[in-house]
Every structure is written in structure tokens, then in C-alpha cells.
N, C-alpha and C positions, 0 to 999 in steps of 0.2 A: 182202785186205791184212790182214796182220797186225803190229798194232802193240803192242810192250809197253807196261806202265806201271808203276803202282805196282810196287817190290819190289826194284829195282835189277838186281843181273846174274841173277837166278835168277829175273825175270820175263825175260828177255831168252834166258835157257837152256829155260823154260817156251816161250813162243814159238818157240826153233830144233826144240823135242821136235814141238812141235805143226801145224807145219808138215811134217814130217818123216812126220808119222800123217798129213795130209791129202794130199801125194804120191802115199802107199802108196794109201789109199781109191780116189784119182783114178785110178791105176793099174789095180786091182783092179775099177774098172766102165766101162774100158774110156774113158776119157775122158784127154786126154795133157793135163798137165799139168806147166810149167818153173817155176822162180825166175825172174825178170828183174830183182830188187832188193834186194840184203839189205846195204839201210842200218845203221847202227846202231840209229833211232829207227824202223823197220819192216820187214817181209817181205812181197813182192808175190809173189804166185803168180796166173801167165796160164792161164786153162783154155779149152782148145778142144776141141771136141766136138759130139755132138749133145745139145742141151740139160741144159749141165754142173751149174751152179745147184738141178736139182732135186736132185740128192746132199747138196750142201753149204750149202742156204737156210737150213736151222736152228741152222748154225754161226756166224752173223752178233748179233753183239752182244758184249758182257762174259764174259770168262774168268777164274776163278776159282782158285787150289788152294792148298792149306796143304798144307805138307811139309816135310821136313828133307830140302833139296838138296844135292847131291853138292857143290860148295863149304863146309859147311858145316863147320867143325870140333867144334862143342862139343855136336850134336847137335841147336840148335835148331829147332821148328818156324816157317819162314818162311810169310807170305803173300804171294800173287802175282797180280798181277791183268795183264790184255790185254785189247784191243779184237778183233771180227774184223768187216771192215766189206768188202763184197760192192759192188764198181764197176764 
């Protein structure tokens, strides 16, 4: 699960990007993985496979990035924080 937080919509754009990278991974080793939730306040991704977790165990915790997001007009650098919480 992946949930935004601090940052407003460009933790929320950070999140759809980042889910989007972990798809493609779950893809690429063979492990099938769907969306089944994409609330506003998180994103659930169901992984089944033979033991999916070991790919993505060290992805669980606090996400971080400083960037000047495509929303952004004036050029600023925003920071962006999410959780990624493994259930």
C-alpha cells in the first residue's frame, strides 16, 4: 500500500509515478501484480506469485524526493514524502 503524505498533489503524482515503477518491477520478475484501490488518500497493489515480498521488502517505509514537479509553474523545488507499508 501506498500512501501519500506530506507535499499535496505532487506527493500524490510521486505516489501514482511510484506505483507505476513497482508494476513494471512486479512485471519484469515474473510476479503478477493489479491495483485493487486507488483512493485518493492511498494506492493498494495485490501481488501474487511465488514469494512476491522478496523483490519488494526493502521498499516498505518512508519515501522521500525533492523536485520541481510537472505541476509546478514557477520552477520551485517541492518536497514529497509517502509511506510504503507491506500487508
Amino acid at each position: 500500500m501506498i500512501l501519500p503524505g506530506e507535499g499535496g498533489e505532487d506527493s500524490r503524482l510521486f505516489a501514482e509515478q511510484l506505483a507505476d515503477i513497482y508494476l513494471k518491477h512486479a512485471k519484469a520478475n515474473g510476479i503478477k501484480a493489479e491495483r485493487t484501490d486507488t483512493a485518493k488518500q492511498r494506492i493498494r497493489i495485490k501481488l501474487t506469485g511465488e514469494d512476491p515480498l522478496k523483490f519488494f521488502w526493502k521498499e516498505r517505509g518512508t519515501h522521500r524526493v525533492q523536485r520541481c514537479p510537472p505541476t509546478e509553474q514557477k520552477g520551485r523545488i517541492h518536497t514529497s514524502i509517502l509511506n510504503v507499508a507491506l500487508v
